[in-house]
C-alpha positions in Angstrom: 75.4 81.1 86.2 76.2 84.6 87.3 76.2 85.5 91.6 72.9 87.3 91.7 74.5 89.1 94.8 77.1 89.5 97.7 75.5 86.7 99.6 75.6 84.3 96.5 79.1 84.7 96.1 79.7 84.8 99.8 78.3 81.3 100.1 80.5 80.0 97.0 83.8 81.6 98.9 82.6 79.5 102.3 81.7 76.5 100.4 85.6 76.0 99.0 87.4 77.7 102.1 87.8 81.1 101.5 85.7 82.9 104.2 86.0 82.4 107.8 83.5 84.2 110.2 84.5 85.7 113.2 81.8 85.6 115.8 83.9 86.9 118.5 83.2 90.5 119.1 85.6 92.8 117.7 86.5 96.6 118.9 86.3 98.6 115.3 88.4 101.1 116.7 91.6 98.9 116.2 90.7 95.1 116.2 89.1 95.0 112.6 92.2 96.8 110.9 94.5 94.4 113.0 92.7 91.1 111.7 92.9 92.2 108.5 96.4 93.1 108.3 97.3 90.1 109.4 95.0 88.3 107.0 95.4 90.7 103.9 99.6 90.0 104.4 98.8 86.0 104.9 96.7 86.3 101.3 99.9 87.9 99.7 102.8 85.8 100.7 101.1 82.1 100.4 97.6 83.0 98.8 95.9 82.0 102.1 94.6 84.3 103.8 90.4 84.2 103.8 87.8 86.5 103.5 86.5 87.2 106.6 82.8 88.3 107.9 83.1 90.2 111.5 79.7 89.0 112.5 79.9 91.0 116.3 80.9 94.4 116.0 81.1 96.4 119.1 78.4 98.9 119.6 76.8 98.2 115.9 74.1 95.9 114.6 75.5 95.4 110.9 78.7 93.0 110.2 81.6 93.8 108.3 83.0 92.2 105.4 86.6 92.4 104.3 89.5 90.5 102.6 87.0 89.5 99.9 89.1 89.7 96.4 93.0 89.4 97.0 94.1 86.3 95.2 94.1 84.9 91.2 91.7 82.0 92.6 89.2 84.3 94.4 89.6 86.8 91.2 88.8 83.4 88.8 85.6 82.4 91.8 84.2 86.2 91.1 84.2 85.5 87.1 82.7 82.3 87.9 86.4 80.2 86.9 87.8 77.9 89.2 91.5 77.9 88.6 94.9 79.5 89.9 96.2 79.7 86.4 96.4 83.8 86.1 96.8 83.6 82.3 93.7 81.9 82.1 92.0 84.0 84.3 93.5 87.0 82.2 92.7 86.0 78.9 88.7 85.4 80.0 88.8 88.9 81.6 90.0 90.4 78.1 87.5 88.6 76.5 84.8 88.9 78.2 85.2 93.2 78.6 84.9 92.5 74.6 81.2 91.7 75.0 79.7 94.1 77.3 75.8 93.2 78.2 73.2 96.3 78.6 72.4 96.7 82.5 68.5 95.5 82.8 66.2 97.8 84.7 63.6 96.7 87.2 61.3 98.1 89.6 62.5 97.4 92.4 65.0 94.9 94.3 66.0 93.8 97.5 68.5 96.6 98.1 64.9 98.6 98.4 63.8 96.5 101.7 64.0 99.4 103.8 64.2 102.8 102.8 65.5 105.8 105.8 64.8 109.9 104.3 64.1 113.1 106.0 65.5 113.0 109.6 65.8 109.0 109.8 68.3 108.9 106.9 71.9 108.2 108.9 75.2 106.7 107.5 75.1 105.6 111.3 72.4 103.2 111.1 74.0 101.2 108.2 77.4 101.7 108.6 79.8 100.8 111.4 82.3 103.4 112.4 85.8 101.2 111.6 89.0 102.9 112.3 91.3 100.8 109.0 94.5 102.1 110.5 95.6 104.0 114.2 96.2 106.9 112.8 93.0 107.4 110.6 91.6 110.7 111.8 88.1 109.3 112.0 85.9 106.4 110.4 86.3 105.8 106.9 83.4 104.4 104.9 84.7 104.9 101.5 86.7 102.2 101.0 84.5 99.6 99.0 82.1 101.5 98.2 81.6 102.9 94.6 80.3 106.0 94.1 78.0 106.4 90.5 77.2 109.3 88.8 75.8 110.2 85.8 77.7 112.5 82.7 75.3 115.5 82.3 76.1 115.7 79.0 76.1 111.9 77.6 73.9 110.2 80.5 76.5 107.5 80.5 77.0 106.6 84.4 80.6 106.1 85.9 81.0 103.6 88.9 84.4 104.4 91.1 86.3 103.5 94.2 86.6 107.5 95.7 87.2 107.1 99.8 84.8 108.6 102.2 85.4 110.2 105.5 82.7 109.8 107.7 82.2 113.6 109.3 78.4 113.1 110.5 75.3 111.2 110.0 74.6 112.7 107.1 78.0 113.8 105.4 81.7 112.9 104.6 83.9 113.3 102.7 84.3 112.1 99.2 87.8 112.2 97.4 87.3 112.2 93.9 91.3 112.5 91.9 91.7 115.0 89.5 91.6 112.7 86.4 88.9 110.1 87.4 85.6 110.0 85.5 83.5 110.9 88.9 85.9 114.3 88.9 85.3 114.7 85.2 81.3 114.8 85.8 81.6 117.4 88.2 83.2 119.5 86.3 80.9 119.0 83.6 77.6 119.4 86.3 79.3 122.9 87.6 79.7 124.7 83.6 76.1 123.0 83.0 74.7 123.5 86.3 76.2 126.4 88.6 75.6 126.3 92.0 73.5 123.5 92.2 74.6 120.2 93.7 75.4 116.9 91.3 73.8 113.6 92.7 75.7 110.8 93.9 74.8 107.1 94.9 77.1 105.1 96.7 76.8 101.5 96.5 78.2 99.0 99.3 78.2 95.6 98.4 77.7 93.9 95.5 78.0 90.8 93.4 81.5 90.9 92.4 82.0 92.1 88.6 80.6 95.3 89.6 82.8 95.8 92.1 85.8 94.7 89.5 84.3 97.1 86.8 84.4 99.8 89.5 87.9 99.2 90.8 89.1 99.1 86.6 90.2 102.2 84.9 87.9 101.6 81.8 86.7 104.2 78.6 83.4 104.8 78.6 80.7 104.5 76.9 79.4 102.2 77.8 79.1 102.8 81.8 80.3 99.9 84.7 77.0 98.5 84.6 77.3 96.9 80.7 81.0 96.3 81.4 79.8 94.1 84.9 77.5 92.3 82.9 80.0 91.6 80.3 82.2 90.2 82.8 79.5 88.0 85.0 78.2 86.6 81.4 74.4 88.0 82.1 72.6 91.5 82.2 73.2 93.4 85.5 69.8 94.1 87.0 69.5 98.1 88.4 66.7 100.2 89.9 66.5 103.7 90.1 67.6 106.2 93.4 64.6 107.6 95.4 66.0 111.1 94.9 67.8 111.2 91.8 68.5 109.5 88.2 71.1 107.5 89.4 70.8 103.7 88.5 72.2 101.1 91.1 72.6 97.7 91.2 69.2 96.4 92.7 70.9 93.4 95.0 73.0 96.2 96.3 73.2 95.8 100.6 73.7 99.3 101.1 72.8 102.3 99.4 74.1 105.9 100.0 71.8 108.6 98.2 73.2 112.4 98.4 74.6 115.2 96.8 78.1 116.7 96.3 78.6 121.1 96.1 81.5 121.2 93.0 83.2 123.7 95.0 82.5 122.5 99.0 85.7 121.5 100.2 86.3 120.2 103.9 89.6 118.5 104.9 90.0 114.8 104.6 92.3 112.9 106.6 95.0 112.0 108.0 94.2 108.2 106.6 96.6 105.1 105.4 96.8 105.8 102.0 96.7 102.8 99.7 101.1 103.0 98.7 101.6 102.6 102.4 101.8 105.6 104.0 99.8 108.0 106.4 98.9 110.5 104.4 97.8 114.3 105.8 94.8 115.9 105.7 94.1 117.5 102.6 91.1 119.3 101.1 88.4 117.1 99.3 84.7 117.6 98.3 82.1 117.0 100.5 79.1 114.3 100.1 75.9 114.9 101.6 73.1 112.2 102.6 69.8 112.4 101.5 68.2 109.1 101.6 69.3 105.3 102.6 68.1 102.1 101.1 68.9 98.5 102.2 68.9 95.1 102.4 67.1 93.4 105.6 70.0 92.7 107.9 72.4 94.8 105.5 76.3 93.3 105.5 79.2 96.3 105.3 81.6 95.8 103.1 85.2 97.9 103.8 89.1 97.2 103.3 92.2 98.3 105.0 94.0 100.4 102.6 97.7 100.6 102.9 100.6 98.3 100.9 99.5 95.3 100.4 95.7 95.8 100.6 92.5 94.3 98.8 92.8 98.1 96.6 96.0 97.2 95.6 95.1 93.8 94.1 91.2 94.9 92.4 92.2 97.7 90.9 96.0 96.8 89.8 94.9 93.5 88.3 92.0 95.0 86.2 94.9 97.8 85.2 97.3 95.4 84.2 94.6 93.0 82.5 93.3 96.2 80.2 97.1 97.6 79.3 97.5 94.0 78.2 94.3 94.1 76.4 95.0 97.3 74.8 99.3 96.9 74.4 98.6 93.9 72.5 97.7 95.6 69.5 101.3 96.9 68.7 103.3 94.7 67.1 105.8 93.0 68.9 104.3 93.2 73.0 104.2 89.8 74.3 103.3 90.7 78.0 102.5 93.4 80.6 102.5 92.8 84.3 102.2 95.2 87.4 104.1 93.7 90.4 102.3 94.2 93.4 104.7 96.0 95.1 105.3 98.9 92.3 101.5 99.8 94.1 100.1 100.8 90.4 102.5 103.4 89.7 105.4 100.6 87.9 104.4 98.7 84.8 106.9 95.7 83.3 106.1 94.9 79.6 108.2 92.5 77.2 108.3 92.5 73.7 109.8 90.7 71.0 112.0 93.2 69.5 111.3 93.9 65.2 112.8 97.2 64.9 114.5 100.2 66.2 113.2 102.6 68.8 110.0 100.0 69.3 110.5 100.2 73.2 110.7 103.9 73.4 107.0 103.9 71.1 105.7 101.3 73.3 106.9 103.4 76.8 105.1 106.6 75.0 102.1 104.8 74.1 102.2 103.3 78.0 102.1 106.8 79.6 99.7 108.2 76.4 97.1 105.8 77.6 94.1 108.0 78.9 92.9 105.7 81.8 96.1 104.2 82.6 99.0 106.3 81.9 98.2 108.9 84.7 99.0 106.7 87.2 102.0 105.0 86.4 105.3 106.6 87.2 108.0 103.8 85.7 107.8 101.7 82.7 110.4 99.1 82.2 110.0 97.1 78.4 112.5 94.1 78.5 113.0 91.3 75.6 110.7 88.4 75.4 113.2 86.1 76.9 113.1 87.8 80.1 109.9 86.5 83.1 108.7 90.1 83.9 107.2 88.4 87.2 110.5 87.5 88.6 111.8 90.6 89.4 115.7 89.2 89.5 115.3 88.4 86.2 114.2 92.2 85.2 117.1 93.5 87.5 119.4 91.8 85.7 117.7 92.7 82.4 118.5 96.9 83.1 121.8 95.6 84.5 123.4 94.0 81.7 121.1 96.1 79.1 120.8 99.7 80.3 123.0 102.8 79.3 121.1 105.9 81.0 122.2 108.2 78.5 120.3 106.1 75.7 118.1 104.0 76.9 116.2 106.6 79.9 113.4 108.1 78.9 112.1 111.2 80.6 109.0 112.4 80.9 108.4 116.1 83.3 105.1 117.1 84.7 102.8 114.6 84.3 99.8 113.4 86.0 99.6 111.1 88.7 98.1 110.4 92.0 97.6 113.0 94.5 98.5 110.9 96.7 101.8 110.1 95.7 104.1 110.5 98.4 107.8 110.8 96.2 106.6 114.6 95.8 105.6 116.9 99.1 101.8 118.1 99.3 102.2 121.4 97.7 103.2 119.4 94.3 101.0 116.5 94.5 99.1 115.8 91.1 102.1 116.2 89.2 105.5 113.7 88.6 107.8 113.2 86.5 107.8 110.0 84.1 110.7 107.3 83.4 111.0 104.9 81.0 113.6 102.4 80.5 114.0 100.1 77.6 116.2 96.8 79.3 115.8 95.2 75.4 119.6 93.8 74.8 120.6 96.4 72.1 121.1 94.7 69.0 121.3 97.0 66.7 124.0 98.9 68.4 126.4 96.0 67.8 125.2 95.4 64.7 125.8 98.8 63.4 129.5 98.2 64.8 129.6 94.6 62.5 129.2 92.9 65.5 126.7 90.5 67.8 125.6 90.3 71.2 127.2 88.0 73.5 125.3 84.9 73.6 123.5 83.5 76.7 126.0 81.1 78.7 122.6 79.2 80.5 122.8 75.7 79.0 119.0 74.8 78.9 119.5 71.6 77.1 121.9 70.3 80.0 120.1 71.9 82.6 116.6 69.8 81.3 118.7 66.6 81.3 119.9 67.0 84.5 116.4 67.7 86.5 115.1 64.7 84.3 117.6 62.2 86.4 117.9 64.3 89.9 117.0 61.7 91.7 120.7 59.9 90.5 122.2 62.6 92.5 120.7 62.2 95.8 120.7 65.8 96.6 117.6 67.2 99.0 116.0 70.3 99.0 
């Protein structure tokens, strides 16, 4: 059965040990983004580190919910899997974004328990004012939430992951990148709709596949909705906005109802950006508030961005899952992985090699993707003998395999994150692509009448040897 909400999934993670509550108060001015630091780096290294539920926030009502999705196992709990095996988890993903289910509407849902317009419409009263890093220049609380709108010209909706700035009550920020769908139907609204405002809804806190299909980079039609369905294995129920035609999921906790100008622009930041570091402020659009609806005693749901974070692993996973997915289809690919540390702009594929130039296709067809290539900067393809998730074994791969004169590819000027911080403010948006194929190159011998050097590893003694270890007495 499918989590009907946050708090249905919330219970699962406390039932098996994965979310500790924190009934101590906490200062969100600086004790929430140390806790989770600490926490988010714990999850990481051993796999760990709970979710946690701040349940006593200094000078707010509402408690705040981070930590939530940052392991395989808690990834497999969301999808309803309970297993550590990431291939498993993987392959299920894959097939279940195969089989999206239509998004059921309803009347009206528990995310309608309480509904704040006019003057009583505050981000205050639903959302506590955390500071995620010390030198955030105020309270962010974009960080989970996802932000739908609707494409003027198809009516499909787009859920994303676009940060938010708190400025006032009612308005913050909204940074929406210049190749994400929620930027793509602005641009649409303004040439259909000039000078008026485009609606926006911003959800916080959800079951869990709509907050994976939000963090994902995936095509549309159809919208998040039928993909979230897809992946919780049952129809998505929604209910409609008080003030626009913006569907959202009905068990929501918290929902955000406004407006955003095309070309308002106010300056958001400085923030910890999700690759690690502090970013300046820099001009973004600007959301205003027109209406709040909640849950009864609403839970905020938030993440500290920065290297590692919860960002990292929900939207990286999803990215590597669907280049998989989609790279599978060329002949040859045997696997695609994005090391956490690359922070979604590196991409390691292998591939069982069948003819020449096939790593320099699959690099172009890496970078070609429309929902993917943008963000990635570096594409390494090695043969299928190589574990592209031990990165010694890919060092050694462009070591022994690598000629930059042949085997570099170079890609200028193309898109990537603004907030990319290889390239100074003033070129931000723009980088340059590399590919390198690491493949042993076999048909350069062979051209010469010749063979690659074979491996000198000796599996068959090796195997024989671990089978008796204990003869040898040796401790680890």
């Amino acid at each position: 059965m499918a989590y009907k909400d946050l708090r249905d999934f919330m219970a699962t993670l406390e039932k098996k040990g994965h979310l500790t509550r924190v009934k101590a108060e906490v200062d969100p001015l600086w004790e929430i983004n140390g806790i989770t630091k600490r926490l988010i780096d714990e999850a990481v290294t051993t796999g760990k580190g709970p979710a946690v539920l701040f349940e006593n926030v200094k000078g707010h009502s509402v408690p705040v919910l981070s930590n939530v999705i940052v392991t395989v196992e808690r990834l497999a709990l969301a999808l309803g899997l309970d297993t550590k095996d990431e291939f498993k988890v993987r392959d299920e993903w894959v097939k279940r974004l195969e089989h999206p289910i239509p998004a059921k509407i309803v009347k009206t849902g528990p995310c309608k328990e309480n509904t704040l317009t006019g003057d009583k419409a505050s981000i205050d009263a639903v959302c506590p004012p955390v500071h995620w890093h010390k030198g955030d220049g105020a309270p962010y609380i974009g960080t989970l939430a996802m932000q739908v709108t609707r494409d003027p010209e198809t009516g499909v909706q787009n859920a994303g992951i676009y940060r938010q700035r708190y400025f006032s009550k009612n308005e913050t920020s909204v940074f929406l990148g210049h190749f994400q769908h929620g930027t793509i139907h602005m641009q649409k609204w303004a040439r259909m709709y000039p000078g008026k405002p485009m609606p926006m809804a911003c959800v916080i806190g959800t079951e869990p596949c709509y907050l994976m299909a939000a963090a994902a980079k995936l095509s549309h039609p159809p919208g998040e909705e039928d993909f979230a369905g897809g992946l919780r294995g049952e129809a998505l129920e929604l209910v409609k906005c008080e003030t626009c035609d913006i569907n959202v999921p009905a068990h929501s906790e918290i929902v955000l109802e406004g407006v955003v100008y095309p070309d308002e622009l106010k300056p958001d930041g400085p923030f910890g950006e999700y690759p690690g570091y502090l970013g300046t402020a820099q001009p973004f659009n600007v959301f205003h508030l027109k209406a709040v609806t909640h849950r009864n005693n609403p839970i905020f749901v938030g993440e500290r961005e920065g290297y590692p974070s919860e960002g990292n692993f929900m939207t990286g996973k999803p990215m590597e899952y669907l280049l998989y997915a989609k790279m599978k289809k060329y002949p040859g690919v045997v696997d695609v992985h994005l090391p956490y540390s690359g922070a979604l702009y590196v991409m390691f594929a292998s591939i069982k090699k069948m003819w020449k130039g096939q790593a320099g296709q699959l690099i172009s067809a890496i970078f070609g993707d429309p929902e993917v290539g943008s963000i990635l900067k570096l594409v390494v393809v090695v043969d299928d003998n190589i574990n592209i998730r031990d990165l010694s074994q890919i060092n050694w791969a462009i070591a022994n395999h690598v000629q930059a004169d042949r085997d570099l590819y170079i890609i200028p000027r193309g898109a990537t994150w603004e907030l990319d911080a290889a390239q100074p403010y003033s070129k931000r948006g723009w980088s340059t692509k590399l590919g390198i194929d690491a493949t042993l190159p076999v048909d350069e011998y062979r051209a010469e009448g010749t063979e690659p050097p074979p491996l000198c590893d000796d599996p068959d003694i090796r195997a024989k040897v671990v089978a008796q270890w204990d003869k040898y007495g040796i401790k680890f």
